[in-house]
C-alpha positions as CSV (number, residue, x, y, z in Angstrom):
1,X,-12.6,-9.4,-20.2
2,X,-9.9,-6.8,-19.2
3,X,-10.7,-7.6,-15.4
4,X,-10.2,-11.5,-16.0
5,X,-6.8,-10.5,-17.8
6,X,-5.5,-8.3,-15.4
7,X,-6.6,-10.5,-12.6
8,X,-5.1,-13.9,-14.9
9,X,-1.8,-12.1,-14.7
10,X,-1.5,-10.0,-11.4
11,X,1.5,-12.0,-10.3
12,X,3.1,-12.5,-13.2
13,X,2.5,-8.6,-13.6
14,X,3.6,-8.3,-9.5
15,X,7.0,-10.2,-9.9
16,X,8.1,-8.5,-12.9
17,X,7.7,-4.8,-11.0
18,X,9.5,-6.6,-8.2
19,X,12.6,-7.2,-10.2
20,X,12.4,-3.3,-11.7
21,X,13.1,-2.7,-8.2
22,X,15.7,-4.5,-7.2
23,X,17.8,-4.0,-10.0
24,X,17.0,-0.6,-9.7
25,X,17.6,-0.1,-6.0
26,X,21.3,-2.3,-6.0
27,X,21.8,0.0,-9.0
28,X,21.3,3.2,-6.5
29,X,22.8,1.5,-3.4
30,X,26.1,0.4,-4.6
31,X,26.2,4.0,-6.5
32,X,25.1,6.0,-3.2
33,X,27.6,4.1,-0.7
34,X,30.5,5.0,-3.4
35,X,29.9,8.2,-3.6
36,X,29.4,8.6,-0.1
37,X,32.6,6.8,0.7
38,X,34.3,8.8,-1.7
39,X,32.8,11.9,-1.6
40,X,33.0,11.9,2.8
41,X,29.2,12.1,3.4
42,X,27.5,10.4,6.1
43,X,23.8,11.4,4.7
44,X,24.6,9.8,1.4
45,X,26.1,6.5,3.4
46,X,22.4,6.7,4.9
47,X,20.7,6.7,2.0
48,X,22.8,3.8,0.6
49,X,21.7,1.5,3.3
50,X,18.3,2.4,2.8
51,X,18.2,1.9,-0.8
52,X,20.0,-1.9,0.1
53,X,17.0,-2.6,2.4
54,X,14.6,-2.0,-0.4
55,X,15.9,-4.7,-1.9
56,X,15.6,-7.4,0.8
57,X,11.9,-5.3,1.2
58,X,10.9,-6.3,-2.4
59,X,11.6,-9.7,-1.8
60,X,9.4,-10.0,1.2
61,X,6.7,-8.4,-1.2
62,X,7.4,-10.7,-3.9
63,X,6.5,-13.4,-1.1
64,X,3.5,-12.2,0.1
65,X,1.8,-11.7,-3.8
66,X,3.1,-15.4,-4.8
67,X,1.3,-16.8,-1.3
68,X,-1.5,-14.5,-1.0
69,X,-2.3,-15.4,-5.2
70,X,-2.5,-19.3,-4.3
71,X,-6.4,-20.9,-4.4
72,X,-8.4,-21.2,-1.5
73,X,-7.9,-24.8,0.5
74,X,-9.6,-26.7,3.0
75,X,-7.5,-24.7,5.8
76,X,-8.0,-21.6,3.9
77,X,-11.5,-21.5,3.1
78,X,-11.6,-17.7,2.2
79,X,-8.1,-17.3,0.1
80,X,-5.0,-16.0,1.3
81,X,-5.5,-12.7,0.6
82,X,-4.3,-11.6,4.0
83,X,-1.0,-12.5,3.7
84,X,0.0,-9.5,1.8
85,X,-1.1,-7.5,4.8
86,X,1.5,-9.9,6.2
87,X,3.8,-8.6,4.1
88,X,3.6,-5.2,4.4
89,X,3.7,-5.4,8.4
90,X,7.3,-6.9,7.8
91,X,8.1,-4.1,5.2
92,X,7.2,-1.7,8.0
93,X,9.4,-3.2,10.5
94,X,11.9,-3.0,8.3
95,X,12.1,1.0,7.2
96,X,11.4,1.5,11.3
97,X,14.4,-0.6,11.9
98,X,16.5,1.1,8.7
99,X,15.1,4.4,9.9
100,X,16.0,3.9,13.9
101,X,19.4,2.6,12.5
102,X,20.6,5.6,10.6
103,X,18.8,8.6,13.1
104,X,21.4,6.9,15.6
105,X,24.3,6.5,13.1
106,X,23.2,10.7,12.5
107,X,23.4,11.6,16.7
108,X,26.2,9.3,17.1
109,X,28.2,11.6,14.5
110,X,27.1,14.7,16.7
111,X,27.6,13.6,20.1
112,X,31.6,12.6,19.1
113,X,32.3,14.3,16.7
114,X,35.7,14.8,14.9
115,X,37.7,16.6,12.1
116,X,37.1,13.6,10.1
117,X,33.3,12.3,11.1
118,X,32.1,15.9,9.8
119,X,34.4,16.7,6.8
120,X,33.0,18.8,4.0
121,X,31.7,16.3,1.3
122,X,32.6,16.4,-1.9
123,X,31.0,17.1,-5.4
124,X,30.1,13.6,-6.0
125,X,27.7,12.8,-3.4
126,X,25.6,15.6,-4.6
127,X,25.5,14.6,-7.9
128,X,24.5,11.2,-6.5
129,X,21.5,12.7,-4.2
130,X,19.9,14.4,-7.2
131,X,20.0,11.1,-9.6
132,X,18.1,8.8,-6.4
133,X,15.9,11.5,-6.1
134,X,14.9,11.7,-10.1
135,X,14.8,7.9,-10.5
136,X,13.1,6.9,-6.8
137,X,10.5,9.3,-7.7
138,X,9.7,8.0,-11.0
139,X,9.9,4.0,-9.7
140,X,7.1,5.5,-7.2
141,X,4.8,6.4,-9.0
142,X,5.8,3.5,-11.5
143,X,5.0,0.8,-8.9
144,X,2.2,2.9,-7.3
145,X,0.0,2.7,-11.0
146,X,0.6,-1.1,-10.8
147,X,-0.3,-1.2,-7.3
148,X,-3.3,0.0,-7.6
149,X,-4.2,-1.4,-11.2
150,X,-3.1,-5.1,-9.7
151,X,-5.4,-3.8,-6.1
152,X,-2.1,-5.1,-3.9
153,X,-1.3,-3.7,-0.4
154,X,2.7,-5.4,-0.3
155,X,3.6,-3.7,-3.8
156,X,1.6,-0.3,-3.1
157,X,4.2,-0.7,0.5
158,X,7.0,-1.5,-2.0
159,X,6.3,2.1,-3.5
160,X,6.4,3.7,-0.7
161,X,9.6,2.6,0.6
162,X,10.5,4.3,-3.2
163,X,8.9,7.6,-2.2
164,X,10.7,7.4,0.7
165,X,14.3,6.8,-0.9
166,X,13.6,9.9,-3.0
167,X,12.6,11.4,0.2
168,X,15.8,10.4,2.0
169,X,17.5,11.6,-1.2
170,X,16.2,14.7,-0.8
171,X,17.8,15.3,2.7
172,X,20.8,14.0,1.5
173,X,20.8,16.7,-1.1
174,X,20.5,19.0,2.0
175,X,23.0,18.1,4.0
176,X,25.5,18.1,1.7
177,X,25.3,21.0,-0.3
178,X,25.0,22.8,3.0
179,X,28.1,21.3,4.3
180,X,29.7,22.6,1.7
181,X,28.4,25.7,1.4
182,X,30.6,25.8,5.6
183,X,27.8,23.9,7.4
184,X,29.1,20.4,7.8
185,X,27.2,19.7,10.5
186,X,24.0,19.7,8.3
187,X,25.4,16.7,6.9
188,X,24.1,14.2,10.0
189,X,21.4,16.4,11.0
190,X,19.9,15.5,7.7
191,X,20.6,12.0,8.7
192,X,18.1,12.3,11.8
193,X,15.9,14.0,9.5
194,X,16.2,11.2,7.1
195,X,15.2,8.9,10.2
196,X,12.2,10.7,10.8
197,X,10.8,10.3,7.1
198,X,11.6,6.7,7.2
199,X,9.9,6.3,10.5
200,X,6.9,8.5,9.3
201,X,6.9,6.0,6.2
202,X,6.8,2.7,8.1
203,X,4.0,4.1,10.3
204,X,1.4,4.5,7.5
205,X,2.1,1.3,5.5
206,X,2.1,-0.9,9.2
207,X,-1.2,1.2,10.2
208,X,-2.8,0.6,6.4
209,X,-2.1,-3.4,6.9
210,X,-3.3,-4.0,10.7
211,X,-6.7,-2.2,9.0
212,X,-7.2,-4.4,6.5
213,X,-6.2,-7.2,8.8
214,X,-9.1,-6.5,11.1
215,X,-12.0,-6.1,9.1
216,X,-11.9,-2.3,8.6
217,X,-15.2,-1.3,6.1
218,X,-14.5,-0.1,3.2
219,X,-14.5,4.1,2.5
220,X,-18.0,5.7,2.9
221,X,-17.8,6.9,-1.0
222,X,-17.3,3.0,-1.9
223,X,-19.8,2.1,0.7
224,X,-22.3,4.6,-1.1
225,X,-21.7,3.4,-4.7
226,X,-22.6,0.2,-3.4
227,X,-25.7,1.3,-2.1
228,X,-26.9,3.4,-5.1
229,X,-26.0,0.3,-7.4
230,X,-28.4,-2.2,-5.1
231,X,-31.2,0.5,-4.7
232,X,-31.1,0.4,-8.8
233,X,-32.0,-3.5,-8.9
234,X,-35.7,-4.3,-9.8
235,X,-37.3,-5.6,-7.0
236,X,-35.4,-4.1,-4.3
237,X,-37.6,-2.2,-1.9
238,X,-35.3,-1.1,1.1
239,X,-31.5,-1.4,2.4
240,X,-31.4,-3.1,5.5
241,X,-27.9,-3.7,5.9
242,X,-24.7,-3.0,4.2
243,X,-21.7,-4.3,5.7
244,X,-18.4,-4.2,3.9
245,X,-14.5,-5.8,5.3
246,X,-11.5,-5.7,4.1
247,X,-9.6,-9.1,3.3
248,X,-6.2,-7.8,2.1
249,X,-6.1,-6.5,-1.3
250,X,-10.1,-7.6,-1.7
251,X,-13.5,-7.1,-0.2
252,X,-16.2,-9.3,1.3
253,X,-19.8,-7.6,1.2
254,X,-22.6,-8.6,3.2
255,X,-26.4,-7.2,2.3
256,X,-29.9,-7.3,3.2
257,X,-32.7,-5.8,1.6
258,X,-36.3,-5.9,1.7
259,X,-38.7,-7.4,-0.9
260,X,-42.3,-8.1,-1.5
261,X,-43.0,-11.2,0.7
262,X,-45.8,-12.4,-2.4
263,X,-42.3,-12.9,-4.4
264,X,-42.0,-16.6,-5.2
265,X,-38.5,-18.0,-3.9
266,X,-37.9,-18.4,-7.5
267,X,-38.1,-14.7,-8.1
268,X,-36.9,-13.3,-5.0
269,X,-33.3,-16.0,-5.8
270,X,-33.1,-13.9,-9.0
271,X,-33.5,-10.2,-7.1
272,X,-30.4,-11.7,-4.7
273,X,-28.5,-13.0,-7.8
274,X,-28.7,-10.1,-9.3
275,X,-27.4,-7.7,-6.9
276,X,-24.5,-10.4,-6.0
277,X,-23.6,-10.6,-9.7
278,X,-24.0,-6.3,-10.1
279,X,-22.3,-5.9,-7.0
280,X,-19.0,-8.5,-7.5
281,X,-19.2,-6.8,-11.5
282,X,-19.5,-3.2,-10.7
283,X,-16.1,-3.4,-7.9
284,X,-13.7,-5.5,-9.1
285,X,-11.9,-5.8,-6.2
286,X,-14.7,-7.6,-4.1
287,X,-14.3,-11.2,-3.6
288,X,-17.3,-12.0,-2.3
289,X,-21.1,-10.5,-2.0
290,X,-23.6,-12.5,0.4
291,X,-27.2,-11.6,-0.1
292,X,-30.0,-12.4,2.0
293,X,-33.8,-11.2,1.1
294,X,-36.2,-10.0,4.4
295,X,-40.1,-10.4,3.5
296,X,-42.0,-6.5,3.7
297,X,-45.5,-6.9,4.1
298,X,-48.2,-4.3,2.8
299,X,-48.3,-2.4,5.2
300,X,-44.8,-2.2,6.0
301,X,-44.0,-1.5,2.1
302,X,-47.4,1.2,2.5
303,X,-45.5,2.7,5.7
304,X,-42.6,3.1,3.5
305,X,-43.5,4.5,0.7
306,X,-44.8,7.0,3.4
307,X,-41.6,7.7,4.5
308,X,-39.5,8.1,1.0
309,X,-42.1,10.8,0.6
């Protein structure tokens, strides 16, 4: 029943992190480019913009959940499940662009700079750094528990692109308190260094996506609970095959197995049925488990219980 809930509500669930977020992250961005403006830090003014892309990146995740949850169709035979990976791709491009943007903005401050590009910050953007990295941190792992309670690829992204904030933060923090401690030119260093976190970031969630867009098989722990759990049905003699894909958030699982060829078709339907309904029970997050049955023979079933010995 709680699988059917969670599953009943997973966008209603989805949209409503989605909007934690962006009221959270135009709470941080507008606070961030103020104190950087004010306090005279170029890190900080980096960080703003990248918490203000968050925001425009949570609505390309609310998106992707809303399509991806709609029913199958006669052009979508197998869902839309795919559409967060979708999702996520554009939520990649986006930190690599945000990221490319401010490692320039950082080298650009180096290459000419001035009394006035590299002046000591001030208190306040400090102060600032260490809020965005306490409250990034927290939406994290916040969105990540949903993300992996709900099983969705665009909002486990969307958590990312918070660990990274807090990340970027975290440089921010750097720079400044090390231009004013008479190193101001730690202050767009840290900007490059920010760059390189964001890039770092947009690499993993656009590698994780193109996986799961092309069929990657499930982890070899997953792939073993699922054979243990079809070796344990009555009437299963052998494992032929066991081929797992990813479709987006969910799983399609093919498998063969070997049973006594006296079996009526009756009786062999119920062995497949019953690792299809074990199988779809036992992982919640499989869409799909296709069964087919191979015949053994005596001897072949003789020559096998040979071998297990």
């Amino acid at each position: 029943m709680k699988k059917l809930h969670v599953t009943s509500n997973r966008e209603k669930i989805a949209m409503r992190i989605s909007w934690y977020s962006i009221a959270v992250n135009v709470f941080l961005s507008l606070g961030k480019l103020a104190a950087g403006l004010l306090g005279h830090s170029a890190a900080m003014v980096s960080d703003a913009i990248h918490s203000a892309s968050d925001v425009f990146a949570t609505f390309i995740v609310m998106a992707g959940i809303r399509i991806s949850g709609r029913a199958s169709d006669d052009d979508h035979q197998y869902g839309h499940e795919r559409l967060e990976c979708v999702a996520s791709i554009l939520l990649a491009v986006i930190l690599v662009l945000t990221g490319l943007g401010i490692g320039y903005a950082g080298i650009d401050k180096i290459i000419n700079q001035d009394a006035e590009a590299i002046s000591i910050p001030t208190l306040l953007p400090l102060i600032a750094a260490i809020v965005s990295i306490v409250v990034k941190e927290a939406m994290y792992w916040y969105t990540r528990h949903y993300a992996l309670m709900l099983q969705s690829d665009a909002l486990m992204a969307d958590a990312w692109h918070h660990r990274s904030d807090a990340l970027s933060s975290v440089g921010s923090f750097i720079g400044v308190l090390g231009a004013r401690m008479g190193f101001p030119m730690l202050d767009p260093i840290a900007s490059i260094v920010i760059c390189f976190m964001i890039l770092q970031a947009g690499y993993e969630i656009f590698t994780g996506a193109v996986d799961k867009m092309v069929d990657k098989a499930c982890s070899k722990e997953e792939e073993d609970a699922m054979r243990a759990k079809v070796e344990s049905i009555p009437g299963v003699y052998h494992i032929d095959l066991l081929h797992t894909r990813q479709f987006g958030s969910r799983i399609f699982v093919d498998v063969e197995v070997s049973a006594d060829d006296s079996l009526t078709l009756l009786q062999s339907h119920q062995i497949a049925e019953s690792i299809h309904h074990s199988i779809e029970k036992d992982f919640p997050n499989v869409k799909h488990c296709m069964v087919h049955i191979n015949p053994i023979s005596e001897v072949s079933h003789d020559c096998y219980q040979t071998e297990i010995k």
